[in-house]
LOVEXBA-246479 format. One record per residue (C-alpha): residue number from 1; residue in three letters; chain; x, y, z. Coordinates in nm, 3 decimals. Example, Ala and Ser with C-alpha at 12.3 -4.5 7.8 and 13.67 -1.06 7.14 Angstrom:
1_ALA_A_1.230_-0.450_0.780
2_SER_A_1.367_-0.106_0.714
***
This chain:
1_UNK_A_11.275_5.940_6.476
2_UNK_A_11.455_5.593_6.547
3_UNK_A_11.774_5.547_6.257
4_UNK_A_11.714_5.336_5.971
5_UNK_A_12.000_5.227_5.762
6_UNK_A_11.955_4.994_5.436
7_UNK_A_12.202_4.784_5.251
8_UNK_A_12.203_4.616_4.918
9_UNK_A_12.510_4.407_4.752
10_UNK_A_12.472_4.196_4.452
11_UNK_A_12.719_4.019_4.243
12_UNK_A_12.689_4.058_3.889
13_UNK_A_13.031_3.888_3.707
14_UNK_A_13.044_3.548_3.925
15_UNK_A_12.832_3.369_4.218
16_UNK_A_12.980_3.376_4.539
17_UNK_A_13.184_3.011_4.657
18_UNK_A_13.033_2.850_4.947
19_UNK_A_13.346_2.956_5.174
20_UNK_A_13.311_3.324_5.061
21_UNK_A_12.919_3.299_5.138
22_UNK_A_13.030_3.159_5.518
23_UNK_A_13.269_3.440_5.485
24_UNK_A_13.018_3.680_5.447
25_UNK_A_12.761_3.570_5.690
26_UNK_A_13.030_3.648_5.964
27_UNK_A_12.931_4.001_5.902
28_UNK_A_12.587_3.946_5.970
29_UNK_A_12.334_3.701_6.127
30_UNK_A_12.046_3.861_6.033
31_UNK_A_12.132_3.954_5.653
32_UNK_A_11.964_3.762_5.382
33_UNK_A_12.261_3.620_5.189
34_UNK_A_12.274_3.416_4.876
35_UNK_A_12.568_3.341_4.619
36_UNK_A_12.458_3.640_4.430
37_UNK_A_12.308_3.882_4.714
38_UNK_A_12.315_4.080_5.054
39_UNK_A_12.027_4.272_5.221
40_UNK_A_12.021_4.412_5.518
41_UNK_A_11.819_4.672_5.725
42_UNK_A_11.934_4.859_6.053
43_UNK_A_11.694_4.989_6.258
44_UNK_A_11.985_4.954_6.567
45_UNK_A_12.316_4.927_6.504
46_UNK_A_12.553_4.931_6.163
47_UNK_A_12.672_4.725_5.927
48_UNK_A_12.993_4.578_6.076
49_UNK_A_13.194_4.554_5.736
50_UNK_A_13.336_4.780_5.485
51_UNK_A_13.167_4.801_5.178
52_UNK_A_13.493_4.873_4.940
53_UNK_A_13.655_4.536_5.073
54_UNK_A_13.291_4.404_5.022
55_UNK_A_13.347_4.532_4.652
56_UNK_A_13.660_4.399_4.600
57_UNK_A_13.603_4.069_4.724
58_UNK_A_13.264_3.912_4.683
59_UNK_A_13.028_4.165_4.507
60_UNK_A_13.003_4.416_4.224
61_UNK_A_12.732_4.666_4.345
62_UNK_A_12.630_4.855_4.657
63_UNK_A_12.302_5.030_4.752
64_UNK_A_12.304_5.249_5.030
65_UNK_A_12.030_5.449_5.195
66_UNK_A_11.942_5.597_5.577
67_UNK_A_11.633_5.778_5.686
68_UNK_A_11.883_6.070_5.784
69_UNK_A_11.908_6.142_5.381
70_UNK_A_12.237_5.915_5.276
71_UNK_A_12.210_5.826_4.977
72_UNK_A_12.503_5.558_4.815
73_UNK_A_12.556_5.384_4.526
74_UNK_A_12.902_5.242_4.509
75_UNK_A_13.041_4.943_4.258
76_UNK_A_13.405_4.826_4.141
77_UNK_A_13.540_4.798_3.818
78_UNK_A_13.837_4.639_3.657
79_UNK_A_14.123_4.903_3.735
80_UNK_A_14.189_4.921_3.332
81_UNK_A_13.808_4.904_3.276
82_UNK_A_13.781_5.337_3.234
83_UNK_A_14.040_5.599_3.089
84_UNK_A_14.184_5.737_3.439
85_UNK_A_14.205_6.072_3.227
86_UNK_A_13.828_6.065_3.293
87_UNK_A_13.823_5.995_3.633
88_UNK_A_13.993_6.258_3.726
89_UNK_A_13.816_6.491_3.506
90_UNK_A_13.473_6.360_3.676
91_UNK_A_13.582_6.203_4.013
92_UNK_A_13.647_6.549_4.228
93_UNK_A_13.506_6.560_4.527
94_UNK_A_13.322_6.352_4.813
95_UNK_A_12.988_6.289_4.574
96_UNK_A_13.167_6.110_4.337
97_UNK_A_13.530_5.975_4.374
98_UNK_A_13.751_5.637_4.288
99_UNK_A_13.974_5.425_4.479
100_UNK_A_14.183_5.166_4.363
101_UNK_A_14.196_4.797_4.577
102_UNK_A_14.365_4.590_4.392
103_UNK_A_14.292_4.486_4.002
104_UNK_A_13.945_4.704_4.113
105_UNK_A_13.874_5.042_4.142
106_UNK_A_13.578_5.125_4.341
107_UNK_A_13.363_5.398_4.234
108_UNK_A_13.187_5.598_4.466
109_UNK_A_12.828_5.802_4.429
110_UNK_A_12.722_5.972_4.736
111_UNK_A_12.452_6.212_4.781
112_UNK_A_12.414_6.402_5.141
113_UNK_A_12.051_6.584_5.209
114_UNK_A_11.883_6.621_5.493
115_UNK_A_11.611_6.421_5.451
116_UNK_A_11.374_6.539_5.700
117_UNK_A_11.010_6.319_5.679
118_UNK_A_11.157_5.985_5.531
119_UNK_A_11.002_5.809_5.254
120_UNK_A_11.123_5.475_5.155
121_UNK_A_10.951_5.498_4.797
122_UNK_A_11.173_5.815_4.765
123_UNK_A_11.497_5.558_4.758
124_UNK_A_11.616_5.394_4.419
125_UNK_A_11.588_5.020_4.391
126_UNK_A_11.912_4.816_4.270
127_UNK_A_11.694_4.698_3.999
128_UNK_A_11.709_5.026_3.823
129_UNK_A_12.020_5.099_3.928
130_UNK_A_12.307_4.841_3.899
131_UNK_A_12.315_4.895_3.463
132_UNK_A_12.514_5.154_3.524
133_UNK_A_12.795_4.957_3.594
134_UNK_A_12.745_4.827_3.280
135_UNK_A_12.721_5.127_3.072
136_UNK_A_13.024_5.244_3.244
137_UNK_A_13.182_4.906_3.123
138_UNK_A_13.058_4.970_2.796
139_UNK_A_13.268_5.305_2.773
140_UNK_A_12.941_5.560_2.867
141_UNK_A_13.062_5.891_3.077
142_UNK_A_12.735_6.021_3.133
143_UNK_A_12.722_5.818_3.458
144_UNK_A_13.066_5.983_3.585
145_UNK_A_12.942_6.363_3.438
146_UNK_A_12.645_6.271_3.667
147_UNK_A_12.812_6.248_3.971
148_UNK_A_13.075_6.552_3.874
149_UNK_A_12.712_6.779_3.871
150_UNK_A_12.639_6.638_4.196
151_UNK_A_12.981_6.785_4.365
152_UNK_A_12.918_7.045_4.181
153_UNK_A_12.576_7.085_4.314
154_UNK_A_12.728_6.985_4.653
155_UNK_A_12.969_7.331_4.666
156_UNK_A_13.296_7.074_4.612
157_UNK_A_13.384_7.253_4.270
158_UNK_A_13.514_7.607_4.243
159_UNK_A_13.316_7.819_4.043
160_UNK_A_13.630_7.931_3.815
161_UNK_A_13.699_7.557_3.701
162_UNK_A_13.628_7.454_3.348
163_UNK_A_13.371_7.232_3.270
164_UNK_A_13.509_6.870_3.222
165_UNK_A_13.460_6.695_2.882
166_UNK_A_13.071_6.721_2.852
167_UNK_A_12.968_6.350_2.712
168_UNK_A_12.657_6.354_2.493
169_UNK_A_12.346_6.229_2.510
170_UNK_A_12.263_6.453_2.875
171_UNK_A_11.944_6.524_2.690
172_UNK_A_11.810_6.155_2.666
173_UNK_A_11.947_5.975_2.965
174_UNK_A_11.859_5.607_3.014
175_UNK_A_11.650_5.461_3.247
176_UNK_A_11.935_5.373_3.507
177_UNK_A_12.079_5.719_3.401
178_UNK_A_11.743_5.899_3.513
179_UNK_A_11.701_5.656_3.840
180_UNK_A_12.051_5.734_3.884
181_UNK_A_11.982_6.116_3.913
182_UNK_A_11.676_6.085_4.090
183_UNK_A_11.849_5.844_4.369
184_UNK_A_12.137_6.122_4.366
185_UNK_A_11.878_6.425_4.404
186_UNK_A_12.065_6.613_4.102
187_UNK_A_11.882_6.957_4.052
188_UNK_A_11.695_6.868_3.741
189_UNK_A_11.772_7.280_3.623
190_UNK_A_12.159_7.208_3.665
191_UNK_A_12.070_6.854_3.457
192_UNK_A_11.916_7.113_3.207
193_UNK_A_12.186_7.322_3.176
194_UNK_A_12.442_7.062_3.138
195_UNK_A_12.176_6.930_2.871
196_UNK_A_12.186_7.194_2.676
197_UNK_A_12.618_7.190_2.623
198_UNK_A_12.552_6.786_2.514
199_UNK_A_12.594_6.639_2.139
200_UNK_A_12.296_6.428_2.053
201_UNK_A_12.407_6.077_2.096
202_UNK_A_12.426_5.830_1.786
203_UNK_A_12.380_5.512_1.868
204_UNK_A_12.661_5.377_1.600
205_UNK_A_12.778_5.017_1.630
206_UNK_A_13.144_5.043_1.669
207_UNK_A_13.345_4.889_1.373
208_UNK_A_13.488_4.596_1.561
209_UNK_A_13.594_4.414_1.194
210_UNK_A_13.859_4.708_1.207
211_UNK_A_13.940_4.699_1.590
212_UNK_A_14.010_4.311_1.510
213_UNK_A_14.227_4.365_1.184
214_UNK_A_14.434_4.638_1.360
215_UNK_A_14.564_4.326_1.556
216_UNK_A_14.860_4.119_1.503
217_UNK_A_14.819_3.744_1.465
218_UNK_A_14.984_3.665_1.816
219_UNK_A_14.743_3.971_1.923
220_UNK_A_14.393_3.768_1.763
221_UNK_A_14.526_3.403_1.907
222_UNK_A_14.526_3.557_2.260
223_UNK_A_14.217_3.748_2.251
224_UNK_A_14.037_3.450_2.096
225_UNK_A_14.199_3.177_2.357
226_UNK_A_14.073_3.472_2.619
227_UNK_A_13.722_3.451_2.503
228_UNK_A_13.751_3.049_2.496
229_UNK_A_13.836_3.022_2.842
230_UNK_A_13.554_3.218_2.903
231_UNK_A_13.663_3.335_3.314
232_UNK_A_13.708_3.686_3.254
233_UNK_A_13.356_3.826_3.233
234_UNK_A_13.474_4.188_3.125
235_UNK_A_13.724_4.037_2.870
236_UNK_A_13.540_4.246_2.541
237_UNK_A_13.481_4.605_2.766
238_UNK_A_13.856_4.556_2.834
239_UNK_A_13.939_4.470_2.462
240_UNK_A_13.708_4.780_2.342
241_UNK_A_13.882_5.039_2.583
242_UNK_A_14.248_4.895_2.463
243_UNK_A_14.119_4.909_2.089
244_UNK_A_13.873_5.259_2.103
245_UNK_A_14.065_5.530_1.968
246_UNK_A_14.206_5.794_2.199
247_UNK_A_13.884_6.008_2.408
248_UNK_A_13.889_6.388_2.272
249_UNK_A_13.919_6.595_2.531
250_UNK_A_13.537_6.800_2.478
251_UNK_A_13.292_6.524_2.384
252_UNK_A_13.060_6.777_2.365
253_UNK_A_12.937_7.038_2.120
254_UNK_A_12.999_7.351_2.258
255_UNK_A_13.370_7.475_2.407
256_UNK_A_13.423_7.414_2.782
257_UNK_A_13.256_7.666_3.051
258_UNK_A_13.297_7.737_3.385
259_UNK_A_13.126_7.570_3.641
260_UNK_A_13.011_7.919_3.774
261_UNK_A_12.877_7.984_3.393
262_UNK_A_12.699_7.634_3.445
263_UNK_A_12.550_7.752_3.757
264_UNK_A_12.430_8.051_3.603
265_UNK_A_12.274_7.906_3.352
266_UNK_A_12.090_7.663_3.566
267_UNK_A_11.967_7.967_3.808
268_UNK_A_11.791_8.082_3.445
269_UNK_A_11.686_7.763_3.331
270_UNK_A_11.506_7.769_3.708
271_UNK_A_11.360_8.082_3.663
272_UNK_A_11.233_7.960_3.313
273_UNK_A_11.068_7.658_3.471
274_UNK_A_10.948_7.837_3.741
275_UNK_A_10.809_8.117_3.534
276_UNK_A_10.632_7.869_3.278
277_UNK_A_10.500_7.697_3.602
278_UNK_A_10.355_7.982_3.733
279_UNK_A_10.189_8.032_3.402
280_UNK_A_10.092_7.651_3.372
281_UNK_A_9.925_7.711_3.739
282_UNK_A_9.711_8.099_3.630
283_UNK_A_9.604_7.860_3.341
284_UNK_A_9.481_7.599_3.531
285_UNK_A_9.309_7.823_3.776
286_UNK_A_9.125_8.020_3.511
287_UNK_A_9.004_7.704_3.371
288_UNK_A_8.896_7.570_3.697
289_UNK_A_8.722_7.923_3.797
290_UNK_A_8.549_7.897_3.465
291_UNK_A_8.413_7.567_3.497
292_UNK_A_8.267_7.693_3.860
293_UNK_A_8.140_7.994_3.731
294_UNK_A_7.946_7.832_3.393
295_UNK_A_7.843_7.553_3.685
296_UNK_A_7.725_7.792_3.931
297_UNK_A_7.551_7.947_3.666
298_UNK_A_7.367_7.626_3.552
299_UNK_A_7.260_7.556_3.904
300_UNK_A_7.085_7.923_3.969
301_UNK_A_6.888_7.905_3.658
302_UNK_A_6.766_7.509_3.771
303_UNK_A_6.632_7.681_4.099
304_UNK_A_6.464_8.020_3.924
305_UNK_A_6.294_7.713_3.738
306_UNK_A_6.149_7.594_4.073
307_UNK_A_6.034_7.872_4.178
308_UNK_A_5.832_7.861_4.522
309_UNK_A_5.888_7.521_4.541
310_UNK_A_6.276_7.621_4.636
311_UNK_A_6.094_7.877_4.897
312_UNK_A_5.912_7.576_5.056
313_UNK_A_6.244_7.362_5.082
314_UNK_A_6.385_7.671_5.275
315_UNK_A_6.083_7.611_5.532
316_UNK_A_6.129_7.274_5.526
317_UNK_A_6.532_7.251_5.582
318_UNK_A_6.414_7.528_5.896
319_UNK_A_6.136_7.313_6.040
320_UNK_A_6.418_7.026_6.121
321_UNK_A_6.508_7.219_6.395
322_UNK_A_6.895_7.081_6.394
323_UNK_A_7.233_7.279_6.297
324_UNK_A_7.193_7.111_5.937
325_UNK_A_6.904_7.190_5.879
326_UNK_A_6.970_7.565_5.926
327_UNK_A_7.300_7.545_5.737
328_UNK_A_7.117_7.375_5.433
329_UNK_A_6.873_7.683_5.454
330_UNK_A_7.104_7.949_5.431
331_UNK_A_7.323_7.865_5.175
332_UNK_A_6.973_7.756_4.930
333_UNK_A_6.909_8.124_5.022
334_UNK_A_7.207_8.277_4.944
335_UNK_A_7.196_8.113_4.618
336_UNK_A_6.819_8.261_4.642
337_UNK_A_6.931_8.568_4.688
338_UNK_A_7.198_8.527_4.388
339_UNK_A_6.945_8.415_4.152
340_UNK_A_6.749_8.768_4.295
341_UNK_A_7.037_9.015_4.225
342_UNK_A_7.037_8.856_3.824
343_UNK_A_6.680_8.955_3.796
344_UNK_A_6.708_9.262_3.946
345_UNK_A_6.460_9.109_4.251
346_UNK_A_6.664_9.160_4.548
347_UNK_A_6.402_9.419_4.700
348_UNK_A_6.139_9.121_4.702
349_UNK_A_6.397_8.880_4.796
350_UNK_A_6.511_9.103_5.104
351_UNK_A_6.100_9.104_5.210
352_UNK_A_6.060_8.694_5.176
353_UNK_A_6.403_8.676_5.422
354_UNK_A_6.222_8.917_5.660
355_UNK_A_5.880_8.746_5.657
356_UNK_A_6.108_8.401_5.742
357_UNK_A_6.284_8.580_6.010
358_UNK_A_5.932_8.717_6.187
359_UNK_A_5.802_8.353_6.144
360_UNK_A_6.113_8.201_6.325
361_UNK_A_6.158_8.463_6.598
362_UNK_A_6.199_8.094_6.827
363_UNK_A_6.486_7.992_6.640
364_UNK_A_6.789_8.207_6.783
365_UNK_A_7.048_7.979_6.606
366_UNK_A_6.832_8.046_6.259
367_UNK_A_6.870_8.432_6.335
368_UNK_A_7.234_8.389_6.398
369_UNK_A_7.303_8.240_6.069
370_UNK_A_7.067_8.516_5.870
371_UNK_A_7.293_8.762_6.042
372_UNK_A_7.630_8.637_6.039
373_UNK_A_7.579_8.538_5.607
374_UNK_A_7.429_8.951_5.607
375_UNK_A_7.113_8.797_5.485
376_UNK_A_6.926_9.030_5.687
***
């Protein structure tokens, strides 16, 4: 299987400059590059830059994927834009980690499987992905607790940690939220488990009347000559996170557990699905067998109706003289011999089979197929 590598940058806060787009292309001939995009696909070779310094100077978002089961999503934010207490409650292992460059820190979701038979429909677009960067702008965890499961589901998290602050809302993820787990290959049971530790989320406006008349005068002039200017694009997620009140330390609704208490609890939630699955599947098949049966039943009493008019289509399918035709005559008299056994006529069935057998002594392949079915 020959290597296949895609990547994806696009810039979100501000267009490119026509020197950082020249820039840029230096990295690539082949790319398609605009003031607001990169794309490129290796089928030989690598991308020749590095996608944090990529980050921290002309874009905002990174998709990643290779047919060897890499999967990346990787973004900056401002360096102030997230409590760092929450990073490093979240941020703890290779899946998911945070580097500072500069005023930026660039976040890091990384999901190693091997992928064996690629499928490019199995990768996430940057359409459904890149709001997360938003919603982690906007002060959302569930993002970060995302990638925290998948170093947990990765074996980077001892089993006798606690739990980090569980934000809520794991039951109802958004739609970048759920493309976001789906691109990561989080175990949908572990997602469950997680789930079931969350506090519904409540969509409450924040008061931002009292965030503003918390400030002092000097305070309001600057914020409001800030949002004049107009050239810092994450001006009100910064003002938000400096006016939010302090994060609790459990978000959640139930105290913290262990991750190996998490793991546990995902191994049942597995066995639950699987279980309910398994019934789902007897259920189906019943129904299915069911349907065949009241079919198959339908279909023997249309041919008792025929009569020796389905005894003359037996000659007839025999007469062709071709493997069809003698397949198409043995199964209408197994279902012959069927309809026999229901009226308690197989002893007059058995004598019509042997009268077509002395009739078609010249037809070997015929007598095969009597045999082999046990027709005779």
């Amino acid at each position: 299987m020959s290597e296949y590598q895609y990547y994806e940058f696009i810039a979100l806060d501000r267009p490119l400059t026509a020197q950082q787009i020249d820039e840029v292309r230096k990295f690539s001939s082949r790319a398609e590059i605009s003031s607001t995009s990169f794309v490129n696909e290796y089928n030989f070779g690598s991308f020749k830059g590095d996608p944090a310094h990529f980050l921290e100077r002309y874009f905002d978002v990174m998709l990643y994927y290779a047919n060897w089961g890499t999967h990346s999503l990787m973004m900056n934010v401002p360096a102030d834009a997230i409590d760092p207490t929450m990073l490093e409650h979240y941020c703890v292992g290779d899946s998911a980690s945070f580097r500072r460059k500069g005023a930026k820190l660039i976040l890091d979701f990384t999901s190693q499987e091997d992928a064996g038979e690629y499928e490019e429909d199995e990768s996430g677009s940057m359409a459904s992905l890149a709001p997360i960067r938003d919603e982690l702008l906007r002060g959302d965890l569930r993002p970060l607790y995302l990638g925290w499961l998948l170093s947990v589901q990765s074996g980077e998290v001892d089993e006798e940690e606690a739990q980090p602050p569980v934000p809520p809302g794991l039951g109802k993820l958004s739609a970048a939220q759920e493309s976001l787990a789906d691109f990561l290959r989080i175990d949908p049971d572990l997602l469950a488990a997680a789930a079931r530790r969350s506090a519904d989320l409540h969509d409450k406006p924040e008061d931002v009347r009292s965030m503003v008349a918390g400030l002092s005068p000097a305070q309001r002039d600057e914020l409001l000559a800030g949002f004049l200017q107009g050239d810092d694009p994450h001006l009100a997620a910064r003002t938000r996170r400096r006016l939010r009140p302090p994060m609790p330390e459990t978000t959640g609704a139930a105290p913290a557990e262990t991750v190996g208490e998490l793991l546990a609890e995902a191994d049942r939630a597995r066995e639950e699905s699987e279980a309910e699955e398994r019934r789902a599947a007897a259920e189906r098949a019943a129904r299915k067998k069911a349907e065949a049966d009241r079919q198959r039943k339908e279909h023997l009493a249309a041919l008792s109706r025929r009569g020796e008019d389905a005894w003359r289509d037996v000659n007839q399918r025999i007469d062709r003289k071709n493997a069809q035709g003698y397949d198409e005559a043995i199964a209408l008299l197994i279902d012959l011999r069927d309809v026999a056994v229901s009226a308690g006529a197989h002893d007059a069935f058995t004598l019509r089979v042997q009268e077509l057998r002395a009739r078609y002594t010249n037809r070997p392949s015929f007598q095969e197929r009597l045999a082999k079915r046990k027709l005779i």
